[in-house]
C-alpha positions in Angstrom: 0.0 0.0 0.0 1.1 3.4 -0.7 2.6 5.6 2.1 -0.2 8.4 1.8 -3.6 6.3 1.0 -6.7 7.9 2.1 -9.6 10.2 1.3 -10.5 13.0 4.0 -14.8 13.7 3.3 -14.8 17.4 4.5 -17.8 19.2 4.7 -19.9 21.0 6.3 -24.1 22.0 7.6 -24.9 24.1 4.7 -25.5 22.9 1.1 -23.8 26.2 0.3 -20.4 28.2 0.1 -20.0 32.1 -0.6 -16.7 32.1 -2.8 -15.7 30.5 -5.8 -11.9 30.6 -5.4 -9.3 31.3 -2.6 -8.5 35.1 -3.4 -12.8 35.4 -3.7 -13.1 33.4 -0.1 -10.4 36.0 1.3 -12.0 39.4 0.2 -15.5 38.1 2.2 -13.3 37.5 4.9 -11.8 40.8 4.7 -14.7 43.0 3.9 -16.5 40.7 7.0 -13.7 41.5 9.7 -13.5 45.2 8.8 -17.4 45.8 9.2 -19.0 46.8 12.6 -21.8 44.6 12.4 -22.6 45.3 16.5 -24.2 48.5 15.8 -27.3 48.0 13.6 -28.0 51.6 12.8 -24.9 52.7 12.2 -25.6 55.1 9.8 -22.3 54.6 7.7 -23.4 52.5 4.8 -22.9 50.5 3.3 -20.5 48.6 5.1 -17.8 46.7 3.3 -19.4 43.7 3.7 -22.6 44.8 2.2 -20.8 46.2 -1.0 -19.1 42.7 -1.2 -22.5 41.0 -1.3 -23.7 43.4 -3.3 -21.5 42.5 -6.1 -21.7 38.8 -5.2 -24.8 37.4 -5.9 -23.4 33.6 -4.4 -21.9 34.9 -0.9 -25.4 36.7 -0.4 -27.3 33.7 -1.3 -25.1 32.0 1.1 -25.3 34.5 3.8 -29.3 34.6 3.7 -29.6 30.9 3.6 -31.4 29.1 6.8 -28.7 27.6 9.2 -30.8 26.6 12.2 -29.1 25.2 15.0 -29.3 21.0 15.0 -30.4 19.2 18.4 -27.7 17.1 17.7 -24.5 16.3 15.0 -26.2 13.0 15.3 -29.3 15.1 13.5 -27.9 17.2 10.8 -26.7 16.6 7.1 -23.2 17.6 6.3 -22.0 18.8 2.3 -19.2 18.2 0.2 -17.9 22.0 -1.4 -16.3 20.5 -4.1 -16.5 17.6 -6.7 -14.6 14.7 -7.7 -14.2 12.2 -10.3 -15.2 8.7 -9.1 -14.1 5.8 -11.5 -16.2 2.2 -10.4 -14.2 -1.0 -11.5 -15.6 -1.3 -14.7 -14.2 1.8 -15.6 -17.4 3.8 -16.0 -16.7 7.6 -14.5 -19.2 10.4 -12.9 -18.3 13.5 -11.0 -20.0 13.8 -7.6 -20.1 15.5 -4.3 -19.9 13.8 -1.1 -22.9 14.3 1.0 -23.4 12.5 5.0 -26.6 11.9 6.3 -28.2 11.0 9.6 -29.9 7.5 9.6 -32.0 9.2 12.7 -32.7 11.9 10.2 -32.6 15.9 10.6 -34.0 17.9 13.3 -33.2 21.6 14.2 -34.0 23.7 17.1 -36.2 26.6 16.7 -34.8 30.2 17.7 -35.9 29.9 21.4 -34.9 26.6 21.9 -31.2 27.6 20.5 -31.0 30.5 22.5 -31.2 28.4 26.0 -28.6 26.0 25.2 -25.3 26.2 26.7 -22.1 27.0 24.2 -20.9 23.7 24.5 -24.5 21.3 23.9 -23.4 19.8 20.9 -20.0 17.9 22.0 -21.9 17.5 25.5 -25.5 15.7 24.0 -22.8 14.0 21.5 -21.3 12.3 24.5 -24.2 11.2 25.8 -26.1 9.8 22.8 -23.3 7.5 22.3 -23.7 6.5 25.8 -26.9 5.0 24.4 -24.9 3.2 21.6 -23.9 4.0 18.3 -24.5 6.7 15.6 -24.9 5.9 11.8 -24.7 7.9 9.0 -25.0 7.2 5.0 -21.7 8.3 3.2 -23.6 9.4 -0.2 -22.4 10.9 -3.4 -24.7 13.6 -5.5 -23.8 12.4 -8.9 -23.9 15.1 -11.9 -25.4 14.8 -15.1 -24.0 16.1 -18.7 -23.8 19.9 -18.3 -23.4 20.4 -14.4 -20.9 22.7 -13.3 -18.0 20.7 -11.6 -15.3 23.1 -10.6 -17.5 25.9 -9.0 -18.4 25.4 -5.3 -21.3 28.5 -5.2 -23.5 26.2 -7.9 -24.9 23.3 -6.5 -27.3 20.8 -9.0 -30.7 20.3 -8.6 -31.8 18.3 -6.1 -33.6 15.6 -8.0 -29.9 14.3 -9.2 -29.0 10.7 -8.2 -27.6 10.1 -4.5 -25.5 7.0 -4.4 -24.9 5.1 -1.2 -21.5 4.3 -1.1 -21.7 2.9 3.0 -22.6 3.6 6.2 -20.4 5.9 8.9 -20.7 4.3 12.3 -19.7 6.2 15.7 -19.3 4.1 18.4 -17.0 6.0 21.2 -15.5 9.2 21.6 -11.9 10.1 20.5 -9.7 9.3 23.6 -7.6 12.0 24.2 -9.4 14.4 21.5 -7.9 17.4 22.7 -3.9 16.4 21.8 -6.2 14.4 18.7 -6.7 17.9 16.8 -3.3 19.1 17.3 -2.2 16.3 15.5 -4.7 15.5 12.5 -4.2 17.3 8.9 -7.3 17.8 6.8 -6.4 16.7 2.8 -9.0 17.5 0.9 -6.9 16.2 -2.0 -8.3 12.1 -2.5 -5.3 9.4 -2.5 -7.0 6.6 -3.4 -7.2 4.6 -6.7 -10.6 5.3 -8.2 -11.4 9.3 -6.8 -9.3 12.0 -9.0 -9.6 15.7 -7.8 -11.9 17.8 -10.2 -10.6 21.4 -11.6 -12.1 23.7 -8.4 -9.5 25.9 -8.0 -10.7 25.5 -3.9 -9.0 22.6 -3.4 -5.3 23.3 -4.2 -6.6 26.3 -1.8 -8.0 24.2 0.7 -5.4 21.9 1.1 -2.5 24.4 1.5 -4.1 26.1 4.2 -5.2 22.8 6.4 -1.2 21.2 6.4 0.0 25.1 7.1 -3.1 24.6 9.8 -2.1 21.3 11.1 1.2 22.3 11.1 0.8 25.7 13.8 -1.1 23.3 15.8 1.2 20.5 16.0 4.0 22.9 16.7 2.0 24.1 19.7 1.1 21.2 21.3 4.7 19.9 21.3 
């Protein structure tokens, strides 16, 4: 077996993403961290932020999308940014986007119900749901047709494209020692496995230079 053999699914809640390259993903940074968003009527407008979205019709659509707050991660739906090239053994070839779904299905909280959890319910309620036993999700891939955009990560396909089960994600038990656990893991969104090529979105050279230079500060500080 090769030295480097694996394939890293990252993703995330929303079946979305504001930027179509690194430099893009940087200036929404940028005009965010230099707006005063605490003070509503501000009268200084617009704000940098609001000329960005205003001249980016995908990070505005992103920014106004729903992103209500799940009961659990053992109850919400995580998505693939970008696309890759999946080859099956009889050669046949399809781009696709990884998508990871609950078996116990979605459920959100409303606004209220957010509001009175603590900042740390997720990792706590994951704790003790595996307590209970396991938690399953279906590792699915969105599969494109002839036509759909596979190097853009603001233009998702319509939803009535073909999900393909390619197995089930089982949690059992926490990480042991998960704190010195992220110091030490590297996110690759590059695949290195035989049958899953990297597609043409300019994200992912992106994406993977800044998770090593990531992992790297991280391991350098837990040492």
């Amino acid at each position: 077996m090769a030295e480097h053999s694996h394939t890293d699914i990252v993703s995330h809640s929303t079946n979305a993403f504001p930027a179509r390259t690194g430099e893009e993903f940087l200036a929404f940074l940028t005009a965010l961290a230099t707006s005063d968003l605490s003070k509503p009527s501000d009268p200084a407008h617009p704000k940098p932020i609001e000329k960005f979205l205003g001249s980016h019709p995908a990070a505005l659509a992103f920014v106004q999308a729903p992103k209500p707050a799940p009961s659990s991660f053992a109850r919400e739906s995580y998505f693939a940014l970008t696309a890759y090239h999946f080859t099956n053994k009889d050669g046949d070839t399809r781009f696709g986007r990884y998508r990871i779904v609950p078996v116990a299905g979605n459920e959100h909280l409303d606004a209220k119900a957010a509001a009175a959890m603590g900042s740390n319910y997720l990792f706590d309620e994951l704790h003790e749901r595996l307590v209970q036993g396991p938690i399953e999700f279906r590792v699915l891939v969105q599969l494109a047709e002839a036509g759909d955009v596979v190097d853009d990560a603001t233009i998702h396909w319509p939803a009535d494209r073909t999900l393909l089960e390619l197995g089930r994600l089982v949690l059992t038990h926490p990480v042991e020692e998960n704190a010195a656990e992220q110091k030490w893991i590297i996110f690759d969104p590059i695949p290195r496995v035989d049958g899953i090529e990297p597609s043409a979105d300019p994200l992912l050279d992106v994406r993977a230079a800044v998770y090593l230079i990531s992992g790297r500060r991280r391991r350098d500080a837990g040492k």
